[in-house]
C-alpha positions in Angstrom: 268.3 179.2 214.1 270.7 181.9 215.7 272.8 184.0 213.3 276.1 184.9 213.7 275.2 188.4 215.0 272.6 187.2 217.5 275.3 185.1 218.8 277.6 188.1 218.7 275.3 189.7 221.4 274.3 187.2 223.1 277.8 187.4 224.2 278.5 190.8 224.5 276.0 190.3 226.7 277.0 187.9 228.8 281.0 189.8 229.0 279.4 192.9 230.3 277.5 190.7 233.2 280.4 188.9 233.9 282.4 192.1 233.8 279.7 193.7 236.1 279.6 191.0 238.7 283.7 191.0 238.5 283.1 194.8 239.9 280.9 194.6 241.9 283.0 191.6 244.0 285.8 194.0 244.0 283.8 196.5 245.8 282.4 194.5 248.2 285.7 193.4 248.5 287.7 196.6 249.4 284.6 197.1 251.8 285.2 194.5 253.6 289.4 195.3 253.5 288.9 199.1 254.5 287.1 198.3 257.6 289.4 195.6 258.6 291.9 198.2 258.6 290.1 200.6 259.9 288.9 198.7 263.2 292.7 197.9 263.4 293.8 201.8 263.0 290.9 202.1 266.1 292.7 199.4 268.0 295.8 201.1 267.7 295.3 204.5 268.3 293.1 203.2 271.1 295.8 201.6 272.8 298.4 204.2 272.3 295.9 206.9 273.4 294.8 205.1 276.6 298.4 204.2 277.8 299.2 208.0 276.8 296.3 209.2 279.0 297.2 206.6 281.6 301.0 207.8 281.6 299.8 211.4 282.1 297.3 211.1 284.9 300.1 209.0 287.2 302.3 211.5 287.0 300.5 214.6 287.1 299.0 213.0 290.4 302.4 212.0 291.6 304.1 215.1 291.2 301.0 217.1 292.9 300.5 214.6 295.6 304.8 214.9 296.0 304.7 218.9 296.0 301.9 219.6 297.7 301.3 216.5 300.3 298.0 216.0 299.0 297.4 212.7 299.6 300.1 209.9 300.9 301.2 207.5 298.0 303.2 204.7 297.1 305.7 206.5 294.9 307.1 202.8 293.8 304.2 201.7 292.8 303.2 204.9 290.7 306.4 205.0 289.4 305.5 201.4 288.1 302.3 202.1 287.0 303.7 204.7 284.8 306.6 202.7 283.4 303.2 200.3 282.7 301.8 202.9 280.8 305.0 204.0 279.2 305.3 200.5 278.1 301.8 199.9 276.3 302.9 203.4 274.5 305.7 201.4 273.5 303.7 198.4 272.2 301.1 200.8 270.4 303.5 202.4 268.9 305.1 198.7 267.4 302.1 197.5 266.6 301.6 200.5 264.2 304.8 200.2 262.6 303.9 196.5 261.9 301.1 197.3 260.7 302.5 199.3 257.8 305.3 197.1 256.9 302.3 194.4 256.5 300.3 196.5 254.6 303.5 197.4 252.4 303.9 193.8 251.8 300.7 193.1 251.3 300.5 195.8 248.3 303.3 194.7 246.8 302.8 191.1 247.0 299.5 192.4 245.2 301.2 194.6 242.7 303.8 191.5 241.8 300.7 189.0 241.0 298.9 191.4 239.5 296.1 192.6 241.5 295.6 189.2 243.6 295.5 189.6 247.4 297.8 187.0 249.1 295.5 185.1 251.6 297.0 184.1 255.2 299.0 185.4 257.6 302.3 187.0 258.4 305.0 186.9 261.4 304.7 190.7 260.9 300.8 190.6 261.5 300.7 188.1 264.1 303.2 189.8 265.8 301.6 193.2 265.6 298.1 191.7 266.7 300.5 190.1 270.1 301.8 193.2 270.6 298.4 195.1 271.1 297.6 192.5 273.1 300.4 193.2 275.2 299.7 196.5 275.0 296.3 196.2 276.4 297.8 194.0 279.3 300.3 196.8 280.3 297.3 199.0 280.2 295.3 197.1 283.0 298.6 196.6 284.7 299.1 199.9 284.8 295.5 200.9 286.3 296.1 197.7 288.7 299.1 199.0 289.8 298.2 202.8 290.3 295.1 201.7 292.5 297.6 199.8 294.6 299.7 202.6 294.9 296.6 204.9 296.4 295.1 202.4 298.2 299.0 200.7 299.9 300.6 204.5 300.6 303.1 204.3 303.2 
């Protein structure tokens, strides 16, 4: 026969495991949540820093092949290709600001329900995830259109 005190244990014991497994889901939890946002921070700044690079190759190769009549080009279509560029700056740029206003949602949706992580999806995250999207389209528009602009100079 238990007594009282065995009993007493038994489920202390069994509080502490539960309490311990509780943690250690957490953790494994915010693991999996930090690199989510990480890889998105990546995505971003990828995008942003590509267009960015993109933007400032066209036209320091515009205005050198302009001054010096280095090469013949398409000034249109460079012109385009950095608007492209421009553009998926633009996007990157969005999609970041999204980002935190879903993130500050997020936390205070968590901080209202005490500690409990809504589950689903936004406007504000779907649109930020369209948007780099986008922003990756004007990206390969951009190259697109700056090869033409080379390759079709007048």
């Amino acid at each position: 026969m238990k007594t009282s005190s065995e009993g007493v244990e038994q489920q202390a014991g069994n509080d502490a495991f539960q309490l311990e497994d509780m943690r250690v889901r957490s953790e494994q939890f915010l693991i999996v949540w930090r690199a989510i946002f990480d890889y998105a921070q990546i995505a971003i700044r990828t995008i942003i820093l590509a267009n960015g690079a993109g933007a400032a190759a066209i036209l320091t190769f515009l205005g050198d092949a302009l001054q010096q009549h280095s090469a013949p080009v398409n000034e249109t279509l460079l012109g385009l290709a950095a608007a492209s560029f421009a553009m998926g700056v633009a996007c990157g740029v969005l999609t970041a600001f999204l980002a935190y206003l879903n993130q500050y949602d997020v936390i205070r949706m968590a901080t209202a329900s005490q500690g409990r992580v809504p589950v689903g999806s936004s406007p504000k995250r779907i649109t930020g995830i369209v948007l780099a999207f986008i922003g990756l389209g004007f990206f390969l528009i951009g190259i697109g259109t700056a090869i033409c602009g080379y390759l079709l100079a007048s």
